[in-house]
MILUMZA-953579 format. One line per 5 residues: their letters; for each residue x, y, z of N, C-alpha, C. Coordinates in nm, 2 decimals. Atoms other than C-alpha are relative to their C-alpha. Layout:
N
a	X Y Z X Y Z X Y Z; ...;
***
This chain:
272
xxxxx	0.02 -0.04 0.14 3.65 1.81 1.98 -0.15 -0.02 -0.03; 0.14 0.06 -0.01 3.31 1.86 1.88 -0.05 -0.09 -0.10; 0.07 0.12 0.07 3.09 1.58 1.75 0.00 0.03 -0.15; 0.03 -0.07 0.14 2.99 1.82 1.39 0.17 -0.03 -0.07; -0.14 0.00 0.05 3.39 1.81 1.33 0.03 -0.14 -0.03;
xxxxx	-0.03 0.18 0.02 3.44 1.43 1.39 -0.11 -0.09 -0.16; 0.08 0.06 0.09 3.15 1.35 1.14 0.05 0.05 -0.12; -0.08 0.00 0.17 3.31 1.52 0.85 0.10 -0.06 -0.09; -0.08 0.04 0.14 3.55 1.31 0.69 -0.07 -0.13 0.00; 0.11 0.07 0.03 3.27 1.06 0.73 -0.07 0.04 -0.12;
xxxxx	0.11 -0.07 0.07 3.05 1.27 0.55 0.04 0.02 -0.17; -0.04 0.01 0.12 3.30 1.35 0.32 0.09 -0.13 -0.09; -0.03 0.14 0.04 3.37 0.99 0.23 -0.07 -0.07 -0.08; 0.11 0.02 0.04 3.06 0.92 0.18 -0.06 0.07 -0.14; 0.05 -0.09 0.14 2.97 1.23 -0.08 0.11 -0.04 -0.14;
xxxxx	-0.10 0.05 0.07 3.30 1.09 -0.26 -0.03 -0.11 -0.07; 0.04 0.16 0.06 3.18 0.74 -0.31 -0.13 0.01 -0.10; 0.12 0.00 0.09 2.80 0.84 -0.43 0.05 0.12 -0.09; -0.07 -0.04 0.09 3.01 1.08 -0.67 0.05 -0.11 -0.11; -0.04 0.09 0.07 3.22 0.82 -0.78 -0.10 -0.12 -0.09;
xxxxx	0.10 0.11 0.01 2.89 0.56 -0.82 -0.07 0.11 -0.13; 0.11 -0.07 0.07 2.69 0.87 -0.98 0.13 -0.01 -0.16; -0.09 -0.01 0.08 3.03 0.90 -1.23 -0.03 -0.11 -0.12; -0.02 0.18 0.10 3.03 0.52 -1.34 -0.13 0.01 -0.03; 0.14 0.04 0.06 2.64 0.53 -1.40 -0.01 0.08 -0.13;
xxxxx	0.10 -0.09 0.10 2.59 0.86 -1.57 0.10 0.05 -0.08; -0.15 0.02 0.11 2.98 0.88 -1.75 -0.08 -0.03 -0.11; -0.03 0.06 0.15 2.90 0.64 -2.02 -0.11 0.06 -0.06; 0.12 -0.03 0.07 2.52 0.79 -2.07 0.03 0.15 -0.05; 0.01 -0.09 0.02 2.65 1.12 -2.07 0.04 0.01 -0.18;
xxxxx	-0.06 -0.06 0.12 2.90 1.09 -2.31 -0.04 -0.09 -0.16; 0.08 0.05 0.14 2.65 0.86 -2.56 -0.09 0.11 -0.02; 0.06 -0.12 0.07 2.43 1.18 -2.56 0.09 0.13 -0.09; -0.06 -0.09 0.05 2.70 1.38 -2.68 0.04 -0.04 -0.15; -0.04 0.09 0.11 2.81 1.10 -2.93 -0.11 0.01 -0.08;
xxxxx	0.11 0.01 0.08 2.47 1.13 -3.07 -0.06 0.12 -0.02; 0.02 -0.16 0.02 2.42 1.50 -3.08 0.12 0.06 -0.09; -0.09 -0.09 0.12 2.74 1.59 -3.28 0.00 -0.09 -0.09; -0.04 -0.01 0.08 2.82 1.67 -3.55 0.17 -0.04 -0.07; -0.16 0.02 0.02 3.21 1.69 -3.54 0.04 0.02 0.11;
xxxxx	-0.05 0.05 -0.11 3.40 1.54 -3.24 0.13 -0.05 -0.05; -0.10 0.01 0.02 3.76 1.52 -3.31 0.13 0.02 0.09; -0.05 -0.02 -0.12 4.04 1.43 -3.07 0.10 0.15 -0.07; -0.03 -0.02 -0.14 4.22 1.62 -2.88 -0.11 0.05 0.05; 0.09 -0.11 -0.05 3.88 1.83 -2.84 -0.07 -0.12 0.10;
xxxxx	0.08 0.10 -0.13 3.69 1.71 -2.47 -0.12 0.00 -0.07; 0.12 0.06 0.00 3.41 1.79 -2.60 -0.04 0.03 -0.18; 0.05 0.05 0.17 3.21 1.77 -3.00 0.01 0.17 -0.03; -0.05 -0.10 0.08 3.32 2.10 -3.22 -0.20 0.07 -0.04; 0.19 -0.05 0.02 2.95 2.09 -3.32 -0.14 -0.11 -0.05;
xxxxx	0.11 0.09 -0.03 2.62 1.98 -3.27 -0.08 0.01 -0.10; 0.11 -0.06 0.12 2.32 1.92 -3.51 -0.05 -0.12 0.00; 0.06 0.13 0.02 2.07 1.62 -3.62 0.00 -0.03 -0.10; -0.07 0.04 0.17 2.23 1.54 -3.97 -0.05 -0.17 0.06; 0.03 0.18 0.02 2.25 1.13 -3.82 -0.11 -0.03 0.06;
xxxxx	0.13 0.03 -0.05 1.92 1.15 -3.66 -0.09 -0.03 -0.13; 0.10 0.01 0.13 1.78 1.20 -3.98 0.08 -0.13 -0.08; -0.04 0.09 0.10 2.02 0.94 -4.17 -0.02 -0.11 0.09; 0.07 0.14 -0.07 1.90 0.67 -3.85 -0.09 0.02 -0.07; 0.17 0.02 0.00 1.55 0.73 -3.93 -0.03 0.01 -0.15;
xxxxx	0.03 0.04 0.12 1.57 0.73 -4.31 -0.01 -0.12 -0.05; 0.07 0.13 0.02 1.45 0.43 -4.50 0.16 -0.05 -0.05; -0.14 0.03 0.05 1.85 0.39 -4.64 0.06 -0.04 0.17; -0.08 0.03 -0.11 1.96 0.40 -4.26 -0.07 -0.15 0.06; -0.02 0.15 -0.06 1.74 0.08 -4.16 -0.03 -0.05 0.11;
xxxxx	-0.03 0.05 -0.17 1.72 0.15 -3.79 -0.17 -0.04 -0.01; 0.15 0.03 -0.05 1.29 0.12 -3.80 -0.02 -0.16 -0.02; 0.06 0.17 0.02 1.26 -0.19 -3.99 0.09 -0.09 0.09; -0.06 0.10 -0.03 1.58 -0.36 -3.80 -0.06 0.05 0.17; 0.09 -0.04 -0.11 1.36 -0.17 -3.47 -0.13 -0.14 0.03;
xxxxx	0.10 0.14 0.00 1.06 -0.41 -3.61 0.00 -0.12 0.03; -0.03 0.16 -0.04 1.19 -0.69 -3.64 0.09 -0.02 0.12; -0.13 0.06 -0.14 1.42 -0.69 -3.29 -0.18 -0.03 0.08; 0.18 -0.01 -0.12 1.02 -0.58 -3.12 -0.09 -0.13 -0.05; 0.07 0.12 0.03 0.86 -0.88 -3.32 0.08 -0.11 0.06;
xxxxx	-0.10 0.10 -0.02 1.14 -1.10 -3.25 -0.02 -0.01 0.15; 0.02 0.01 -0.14 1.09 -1.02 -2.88 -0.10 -0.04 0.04; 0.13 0.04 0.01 0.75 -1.07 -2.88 -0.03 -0.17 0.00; -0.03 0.14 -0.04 0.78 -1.41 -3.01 0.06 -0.07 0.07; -0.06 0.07 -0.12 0.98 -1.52 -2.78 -0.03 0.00 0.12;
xxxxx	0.12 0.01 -0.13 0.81 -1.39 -2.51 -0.11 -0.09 -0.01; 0.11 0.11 0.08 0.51 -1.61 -2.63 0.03 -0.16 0.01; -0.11 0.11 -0.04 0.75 -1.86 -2.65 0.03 -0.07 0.10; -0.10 0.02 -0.13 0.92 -1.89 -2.35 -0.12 0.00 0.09; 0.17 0.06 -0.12 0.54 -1.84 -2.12 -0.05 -0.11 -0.06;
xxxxx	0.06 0.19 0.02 0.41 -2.15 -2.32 0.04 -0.09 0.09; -0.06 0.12 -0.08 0.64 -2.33 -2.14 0.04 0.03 0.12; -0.03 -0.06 -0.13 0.71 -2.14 -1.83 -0.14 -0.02 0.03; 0.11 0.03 -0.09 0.35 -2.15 -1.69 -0.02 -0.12 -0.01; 0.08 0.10 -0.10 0.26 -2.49 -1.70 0.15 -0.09 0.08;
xxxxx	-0.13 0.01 -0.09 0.66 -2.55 -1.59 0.00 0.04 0.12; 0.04 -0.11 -0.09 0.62 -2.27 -1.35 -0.09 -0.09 0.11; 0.12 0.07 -0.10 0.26 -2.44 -1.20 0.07 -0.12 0.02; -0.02 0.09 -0.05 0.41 -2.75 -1.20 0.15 -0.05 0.12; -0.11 -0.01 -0.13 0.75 -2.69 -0.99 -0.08 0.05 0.13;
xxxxx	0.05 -0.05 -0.07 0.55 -2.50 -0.78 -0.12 -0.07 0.10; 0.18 0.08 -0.07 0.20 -2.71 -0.69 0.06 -0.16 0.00; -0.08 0.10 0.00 0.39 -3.05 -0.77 0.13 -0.06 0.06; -0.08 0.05 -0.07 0.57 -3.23 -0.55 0.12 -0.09 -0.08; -0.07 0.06 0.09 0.85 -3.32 -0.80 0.14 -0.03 0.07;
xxxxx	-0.14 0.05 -0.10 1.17 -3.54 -0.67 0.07 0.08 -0.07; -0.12 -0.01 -0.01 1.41 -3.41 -0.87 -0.01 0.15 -0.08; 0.07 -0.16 -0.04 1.23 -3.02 -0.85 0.18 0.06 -0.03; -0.13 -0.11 0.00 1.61 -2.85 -0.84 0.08 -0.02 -0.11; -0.08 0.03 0.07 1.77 -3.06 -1.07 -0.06 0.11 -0.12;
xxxxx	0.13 -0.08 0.12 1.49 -2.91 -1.34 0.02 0.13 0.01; 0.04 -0.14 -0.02 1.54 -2.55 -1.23 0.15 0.03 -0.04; -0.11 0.00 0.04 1.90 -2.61 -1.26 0.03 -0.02 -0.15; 0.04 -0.01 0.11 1.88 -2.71 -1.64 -0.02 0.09 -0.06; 0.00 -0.14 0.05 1.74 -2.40 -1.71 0.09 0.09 -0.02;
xxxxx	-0.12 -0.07 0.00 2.03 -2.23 -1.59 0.13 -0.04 -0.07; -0.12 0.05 0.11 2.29 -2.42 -1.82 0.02 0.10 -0.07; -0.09 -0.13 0.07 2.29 -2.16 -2.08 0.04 0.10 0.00; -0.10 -0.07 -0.08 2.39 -1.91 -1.88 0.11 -0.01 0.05; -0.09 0.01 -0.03 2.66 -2.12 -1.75 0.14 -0.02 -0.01;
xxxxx	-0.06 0.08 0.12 2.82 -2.21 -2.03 -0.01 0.13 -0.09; -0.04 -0.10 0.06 3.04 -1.98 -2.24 -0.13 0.01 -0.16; 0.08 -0.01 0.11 2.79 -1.83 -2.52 0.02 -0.05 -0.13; -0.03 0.02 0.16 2.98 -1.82 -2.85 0.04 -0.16 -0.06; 0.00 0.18 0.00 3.09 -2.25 -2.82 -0.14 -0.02 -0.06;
xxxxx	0.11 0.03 0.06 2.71 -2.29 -2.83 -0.08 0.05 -0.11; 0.08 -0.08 0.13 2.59 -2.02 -3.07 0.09 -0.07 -0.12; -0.05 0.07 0.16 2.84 -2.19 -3.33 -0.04 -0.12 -0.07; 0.04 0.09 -0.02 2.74 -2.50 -3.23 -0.20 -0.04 -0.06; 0.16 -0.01 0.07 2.38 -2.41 -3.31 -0.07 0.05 -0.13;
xxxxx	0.04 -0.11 0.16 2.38 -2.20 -3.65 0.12 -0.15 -0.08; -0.03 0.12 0.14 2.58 -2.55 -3.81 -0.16 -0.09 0.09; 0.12 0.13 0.02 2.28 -2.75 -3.67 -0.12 0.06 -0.05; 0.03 -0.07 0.05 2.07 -2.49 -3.77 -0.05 0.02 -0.17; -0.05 0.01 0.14 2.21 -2.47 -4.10 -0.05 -0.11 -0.05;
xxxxx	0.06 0.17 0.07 2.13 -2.84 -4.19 -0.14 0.01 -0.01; 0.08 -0.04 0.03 1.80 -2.78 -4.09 -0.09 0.12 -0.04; 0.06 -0.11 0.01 1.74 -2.49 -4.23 -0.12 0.11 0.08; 0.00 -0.11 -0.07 1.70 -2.25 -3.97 0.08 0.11 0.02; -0.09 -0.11 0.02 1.97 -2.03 -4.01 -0.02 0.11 -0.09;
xxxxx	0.02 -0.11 0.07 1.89 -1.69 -4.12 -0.18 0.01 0.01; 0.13 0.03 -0.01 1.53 -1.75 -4.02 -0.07 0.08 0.09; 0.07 -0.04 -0.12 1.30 -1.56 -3.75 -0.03 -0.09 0.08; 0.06 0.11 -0.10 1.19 -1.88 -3.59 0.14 -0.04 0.05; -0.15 0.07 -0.02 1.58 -1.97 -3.59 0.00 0.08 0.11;
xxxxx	0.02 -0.08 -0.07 1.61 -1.66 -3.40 -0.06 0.04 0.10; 0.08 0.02 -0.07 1.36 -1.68 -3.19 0.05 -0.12 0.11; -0.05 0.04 -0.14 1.47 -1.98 -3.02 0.12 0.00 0.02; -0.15 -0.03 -0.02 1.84 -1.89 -2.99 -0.05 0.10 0.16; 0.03 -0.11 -0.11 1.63 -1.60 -2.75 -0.04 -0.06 0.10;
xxxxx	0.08 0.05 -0.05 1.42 -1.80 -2.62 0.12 -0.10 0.12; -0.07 0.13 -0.06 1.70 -2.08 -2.47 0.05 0.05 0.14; -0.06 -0.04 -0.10 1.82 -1.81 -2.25 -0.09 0.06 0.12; 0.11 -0.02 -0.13 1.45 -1.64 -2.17 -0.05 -0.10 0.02; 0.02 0.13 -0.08 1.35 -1.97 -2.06 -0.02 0.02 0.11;
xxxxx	-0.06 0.05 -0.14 1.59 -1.94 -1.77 -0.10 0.12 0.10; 0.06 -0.11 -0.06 1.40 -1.57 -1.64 -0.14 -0.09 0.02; 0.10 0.07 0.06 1.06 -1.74 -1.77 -0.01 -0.06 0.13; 0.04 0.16 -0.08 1.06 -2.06 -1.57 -0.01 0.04 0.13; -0.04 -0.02 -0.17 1.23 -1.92 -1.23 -0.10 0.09 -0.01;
xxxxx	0.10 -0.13 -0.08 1.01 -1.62 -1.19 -0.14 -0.04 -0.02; 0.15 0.04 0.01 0.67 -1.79 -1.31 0.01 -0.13 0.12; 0.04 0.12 -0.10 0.72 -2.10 -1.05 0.01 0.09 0.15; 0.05 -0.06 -0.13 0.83 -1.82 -0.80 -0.17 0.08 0.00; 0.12 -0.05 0.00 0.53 -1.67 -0.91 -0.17 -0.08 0.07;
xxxxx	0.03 0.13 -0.01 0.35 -2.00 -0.87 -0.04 -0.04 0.16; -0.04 0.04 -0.15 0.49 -2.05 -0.54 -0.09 0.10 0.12; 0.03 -0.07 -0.09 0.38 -1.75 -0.37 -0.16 0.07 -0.05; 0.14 0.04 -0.01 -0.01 -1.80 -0.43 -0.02 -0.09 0.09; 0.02 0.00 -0.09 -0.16 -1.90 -0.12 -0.11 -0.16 -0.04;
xxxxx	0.08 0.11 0.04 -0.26 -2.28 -0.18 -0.15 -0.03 0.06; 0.17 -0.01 -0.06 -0.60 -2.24 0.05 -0.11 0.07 -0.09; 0.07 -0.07 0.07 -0.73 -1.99 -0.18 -0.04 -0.12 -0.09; 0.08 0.14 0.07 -0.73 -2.33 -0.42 -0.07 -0.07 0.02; 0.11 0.07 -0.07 -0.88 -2.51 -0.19 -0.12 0.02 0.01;
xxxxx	0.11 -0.05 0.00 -1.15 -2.32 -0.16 -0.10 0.01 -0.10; 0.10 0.02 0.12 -1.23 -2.30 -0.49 -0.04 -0.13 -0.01; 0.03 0.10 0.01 -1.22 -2.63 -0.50 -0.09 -0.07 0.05; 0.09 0.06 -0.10 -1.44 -2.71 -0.23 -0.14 0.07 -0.03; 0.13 -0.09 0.02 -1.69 -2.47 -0.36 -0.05 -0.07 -0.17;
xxxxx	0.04 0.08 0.13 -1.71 -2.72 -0.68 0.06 0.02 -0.12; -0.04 -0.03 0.14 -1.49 -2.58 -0.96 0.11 -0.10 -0.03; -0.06 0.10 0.05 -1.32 -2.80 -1.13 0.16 0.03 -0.01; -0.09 -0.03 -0.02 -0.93 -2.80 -1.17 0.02 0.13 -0.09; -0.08 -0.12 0.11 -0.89 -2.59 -1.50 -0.07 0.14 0.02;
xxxxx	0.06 -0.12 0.04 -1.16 -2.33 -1.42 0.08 0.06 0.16; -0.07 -0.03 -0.11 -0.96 -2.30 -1.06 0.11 0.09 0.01; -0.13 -0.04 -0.01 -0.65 -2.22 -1.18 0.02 0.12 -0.13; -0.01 -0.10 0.05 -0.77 -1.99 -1.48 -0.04 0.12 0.09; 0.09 -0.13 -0.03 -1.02 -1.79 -1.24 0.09 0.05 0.13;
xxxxx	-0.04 -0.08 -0.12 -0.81 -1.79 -0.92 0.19 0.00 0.04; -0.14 -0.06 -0.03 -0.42 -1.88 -0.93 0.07 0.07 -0.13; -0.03 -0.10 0.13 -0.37 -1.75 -1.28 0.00 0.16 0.03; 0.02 -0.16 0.05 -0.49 -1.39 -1.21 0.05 0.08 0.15; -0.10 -0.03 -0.10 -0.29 -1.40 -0.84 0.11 -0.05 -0.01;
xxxxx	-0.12 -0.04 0.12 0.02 -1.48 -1.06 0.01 0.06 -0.08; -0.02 -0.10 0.12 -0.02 -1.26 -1.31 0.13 0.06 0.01; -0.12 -0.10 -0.05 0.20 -0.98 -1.17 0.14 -0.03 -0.03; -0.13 0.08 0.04 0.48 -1.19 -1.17 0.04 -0.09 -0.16; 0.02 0.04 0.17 0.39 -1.36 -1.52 0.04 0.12 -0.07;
xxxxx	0.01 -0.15 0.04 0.37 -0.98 -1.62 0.15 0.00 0.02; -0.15 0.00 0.01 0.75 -0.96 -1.49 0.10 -0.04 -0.11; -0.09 0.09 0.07 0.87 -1.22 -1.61 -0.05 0.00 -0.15; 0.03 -0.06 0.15 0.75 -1.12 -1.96 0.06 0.10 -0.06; -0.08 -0.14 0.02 0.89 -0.77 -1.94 0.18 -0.05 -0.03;
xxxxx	-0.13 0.03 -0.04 1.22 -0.94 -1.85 0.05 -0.08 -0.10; -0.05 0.06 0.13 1.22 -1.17 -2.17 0.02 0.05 -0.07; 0.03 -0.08 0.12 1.12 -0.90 -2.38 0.13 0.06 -0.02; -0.14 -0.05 0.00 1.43 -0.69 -2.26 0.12 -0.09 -0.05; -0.14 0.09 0.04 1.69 -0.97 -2.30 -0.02 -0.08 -0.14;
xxxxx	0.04 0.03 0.14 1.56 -1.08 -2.64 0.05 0.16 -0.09; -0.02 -0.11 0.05 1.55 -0.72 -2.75 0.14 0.08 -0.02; -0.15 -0.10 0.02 1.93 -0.61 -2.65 0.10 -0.18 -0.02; -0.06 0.10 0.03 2.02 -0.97 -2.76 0.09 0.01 -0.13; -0.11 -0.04 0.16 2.35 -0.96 -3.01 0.08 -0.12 -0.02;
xxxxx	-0.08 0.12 -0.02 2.56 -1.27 -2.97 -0.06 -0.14 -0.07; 0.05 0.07 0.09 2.31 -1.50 -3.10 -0.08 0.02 -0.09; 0.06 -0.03 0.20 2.13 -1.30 -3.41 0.13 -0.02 -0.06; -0.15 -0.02 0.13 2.53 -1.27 -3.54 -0.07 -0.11 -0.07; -0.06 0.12 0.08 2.56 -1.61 -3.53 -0.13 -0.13 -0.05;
xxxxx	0.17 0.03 0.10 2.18 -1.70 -3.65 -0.04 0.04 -0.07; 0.10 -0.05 0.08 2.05 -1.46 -3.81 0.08 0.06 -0.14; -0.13 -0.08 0.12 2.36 -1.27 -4.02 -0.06 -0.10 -0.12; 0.01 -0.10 0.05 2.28 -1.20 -4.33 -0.13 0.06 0.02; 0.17 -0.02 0.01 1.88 -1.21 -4.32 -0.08 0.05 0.06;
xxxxx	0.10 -0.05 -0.09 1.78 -1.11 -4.00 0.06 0.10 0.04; -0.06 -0.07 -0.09 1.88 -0.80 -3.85 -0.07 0.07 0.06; 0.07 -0.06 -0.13 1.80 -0.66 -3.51 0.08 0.15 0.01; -0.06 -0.09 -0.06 1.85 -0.32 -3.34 0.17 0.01 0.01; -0.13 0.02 0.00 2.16 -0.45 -3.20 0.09 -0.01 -0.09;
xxxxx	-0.07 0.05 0.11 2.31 -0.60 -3.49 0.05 0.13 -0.10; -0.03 -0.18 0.08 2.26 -0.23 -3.65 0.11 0.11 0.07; -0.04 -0.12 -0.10 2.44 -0.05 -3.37 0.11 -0.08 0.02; -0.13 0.06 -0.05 2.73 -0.31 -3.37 0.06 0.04 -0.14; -0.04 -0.05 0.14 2.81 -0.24 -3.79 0.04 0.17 -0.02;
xxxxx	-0.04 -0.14 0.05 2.77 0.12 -3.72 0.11 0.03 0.10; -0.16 0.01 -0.07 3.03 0.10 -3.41 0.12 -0.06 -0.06; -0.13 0.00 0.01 3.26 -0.10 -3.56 0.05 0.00 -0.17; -0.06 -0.11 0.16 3.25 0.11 -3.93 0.08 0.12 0.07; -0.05 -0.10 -0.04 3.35 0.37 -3.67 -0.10 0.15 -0.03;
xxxxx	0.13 -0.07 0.05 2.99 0.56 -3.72 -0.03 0.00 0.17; 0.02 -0.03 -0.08 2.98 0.66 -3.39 -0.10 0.04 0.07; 0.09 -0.10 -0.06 2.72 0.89 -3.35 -0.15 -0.10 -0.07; 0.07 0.08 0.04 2.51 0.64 -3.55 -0.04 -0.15 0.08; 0.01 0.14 -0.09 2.60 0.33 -3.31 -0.11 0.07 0.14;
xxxxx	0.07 -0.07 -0.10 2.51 0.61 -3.03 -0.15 0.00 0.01; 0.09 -0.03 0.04 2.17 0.71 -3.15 -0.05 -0.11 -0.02; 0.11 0.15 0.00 2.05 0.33 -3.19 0.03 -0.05 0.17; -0.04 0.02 -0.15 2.20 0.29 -2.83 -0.11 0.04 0.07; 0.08 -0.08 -0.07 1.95 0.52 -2.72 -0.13 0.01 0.00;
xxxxx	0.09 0.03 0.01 1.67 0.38 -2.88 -0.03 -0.11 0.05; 0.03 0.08 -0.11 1.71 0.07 -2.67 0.03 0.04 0.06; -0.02 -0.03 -0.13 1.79 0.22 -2.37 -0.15 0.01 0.04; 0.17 -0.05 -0.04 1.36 0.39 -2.36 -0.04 -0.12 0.01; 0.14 0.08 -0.08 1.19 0.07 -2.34 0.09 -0.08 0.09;
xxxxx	-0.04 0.08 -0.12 1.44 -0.11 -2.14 0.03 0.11 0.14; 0.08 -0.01 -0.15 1.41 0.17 -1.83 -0.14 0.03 -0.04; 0.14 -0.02 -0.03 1.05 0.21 -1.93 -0.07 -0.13 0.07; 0.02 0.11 -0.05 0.99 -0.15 -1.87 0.04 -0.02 0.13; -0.08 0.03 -0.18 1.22 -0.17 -1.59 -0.08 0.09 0.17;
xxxxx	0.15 -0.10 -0.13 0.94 0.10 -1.37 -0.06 -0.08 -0.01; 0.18 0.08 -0.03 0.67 -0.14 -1.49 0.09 -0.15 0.08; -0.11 0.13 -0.08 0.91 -0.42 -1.34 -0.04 -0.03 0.15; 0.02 -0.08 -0.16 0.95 -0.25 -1.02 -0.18 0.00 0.07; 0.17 -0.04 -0.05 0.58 -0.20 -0.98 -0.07 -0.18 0.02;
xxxxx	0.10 0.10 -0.06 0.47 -0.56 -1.02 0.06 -0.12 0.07; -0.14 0.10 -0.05 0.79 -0.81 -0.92 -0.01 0.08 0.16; -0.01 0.00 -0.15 0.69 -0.82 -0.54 0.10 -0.06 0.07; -0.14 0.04 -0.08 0.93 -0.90 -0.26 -0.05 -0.13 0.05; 0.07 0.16 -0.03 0.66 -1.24 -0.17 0.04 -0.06 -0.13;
xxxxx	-0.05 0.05 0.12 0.77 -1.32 -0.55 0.11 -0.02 0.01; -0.08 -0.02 -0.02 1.10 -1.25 -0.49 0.07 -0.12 0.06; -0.02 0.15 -0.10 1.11 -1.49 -0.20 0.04 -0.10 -0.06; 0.00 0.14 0.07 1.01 -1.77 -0.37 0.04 -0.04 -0.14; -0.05 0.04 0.08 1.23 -1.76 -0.64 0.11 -0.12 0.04;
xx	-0.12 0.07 -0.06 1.48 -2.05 -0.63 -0.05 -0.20 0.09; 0.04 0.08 -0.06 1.22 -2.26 -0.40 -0.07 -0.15 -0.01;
***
């Protein structure tokens, strides 16, 4: 039998599976473009009766909400990016350049609020919160984001940390520079890249954060999300869609500049 024969239900196994993969990816995006392009979509019809930009215009009006609750998700992210590198670089440098005994335990820490169901602690935090009036706050808000970009923060700035080439310090150092002008002029700006990451990567998870504005920020603050959960579950579909899709552009825009500076020597030494 020839070889060309034997390879086909290989082949065709294969084109089945990256079908199936391409289905699951580009399904749900497809059918939020559709969700946010009609007009009237009513079952049994497969697809929307008719199309038009009626809720584009009622997102983007000053009644609909989506820019200012846009603002404040992109400030919100901001600060906490800000945030969360305050204490991630000299964290970062010091797991990294510091011979610390109990170095894992510390890195593990970080990771607690990932490990641990969310809503227990968000309730747990909006009554302590409350007392001290932080609830309903931007700074409240802020570190509800912050607790979790931390955990991205810390890990990727000490891998970042880590895979700077300690001789290059040396050198400066032997050449006379003192500690702090060493580590602004020479491991600071061969960490960057990865500082740069791990910034991108707070911004994102701050920005599609919904679980802790509810239960922080409800009534005072509202984010992106917070807007695109009211209009899903009024049953405003094409409205939930259409804010859907205004986070989706900077989180893959970010995600190329990701790719570009999050090296595979970064990579490494995460964890280390």
């Amino acid at each position: 039998m020839p070889a060309a024969i034997l390879r086909w239900p290989r082949t065709l196994l294969v084109a089945l599976a990256l079908a199936l993969l391409a289905f699951a990816i580009f399904g749900p995006l497809a059918n939020l473009f559709l969700w946010a392009f009609a007009e009237r979509w009513y079952f049994p019809n497969k697809l929307p009766q008719e199309f038009g930009l009626t809720f584009w215009g009622r997102v983007f009006s000053a009644r609909g909400g989506a820019l200012e609750s846009l603002g404040t998700s992109v400030w919100i992210a901001l600060l906490t990016v800000v945030f969360s590198l305050a204490v991630a670089i000299p964290a970062g440098f010091a797991l990294a350049r510091l011979k610390l005994r109990w170095r894992g335990l510390i890195l593990l820490a970080f990771l607690l609020p990932q490990a641990v169901p969310n809503i227990p602690v968000y309730i747990n935090i909006a009554r302590v919160f409350y007392e001290i009036g932080l609830n309903g706050t931007i700074l409240g808000v802020v570190l509800v984001h912050a607790a979790h970009g931390l955990v991205l923060a810390v890990w990727i700035a000490s891998a970042a940390f880590a895979s700077v080439d300690p001789s290059l310090e040396e050198a400066s150092r032997n050449m006379g520079a003192s500690p702090w002008t060493c580590f602004r002029t020479v491991t600071l700006p061969l960490a960057l890249p990865g500082l740069i990451a791990s910034a991108i990567f707070v911004f994102l998870e701050s920005l599609d954060e919904f679980t802790g504005t509810y239960f922080v920020g409800v009534p005072d603050v509202t984010t992106l999300p917070l807007l695109m959960f009211n209009a899903s579950n009024g049953g405003n579909y094409q409205i939930a869609s259409i804010t859907a899709l205004l986070l989706l552009v900077p989180s893959i825009a970010f995600m190329l500049v990701v790719e570009r500076f999050l090296k595979a020597d970064v990579l490494a030494s995460v964890g280390r």
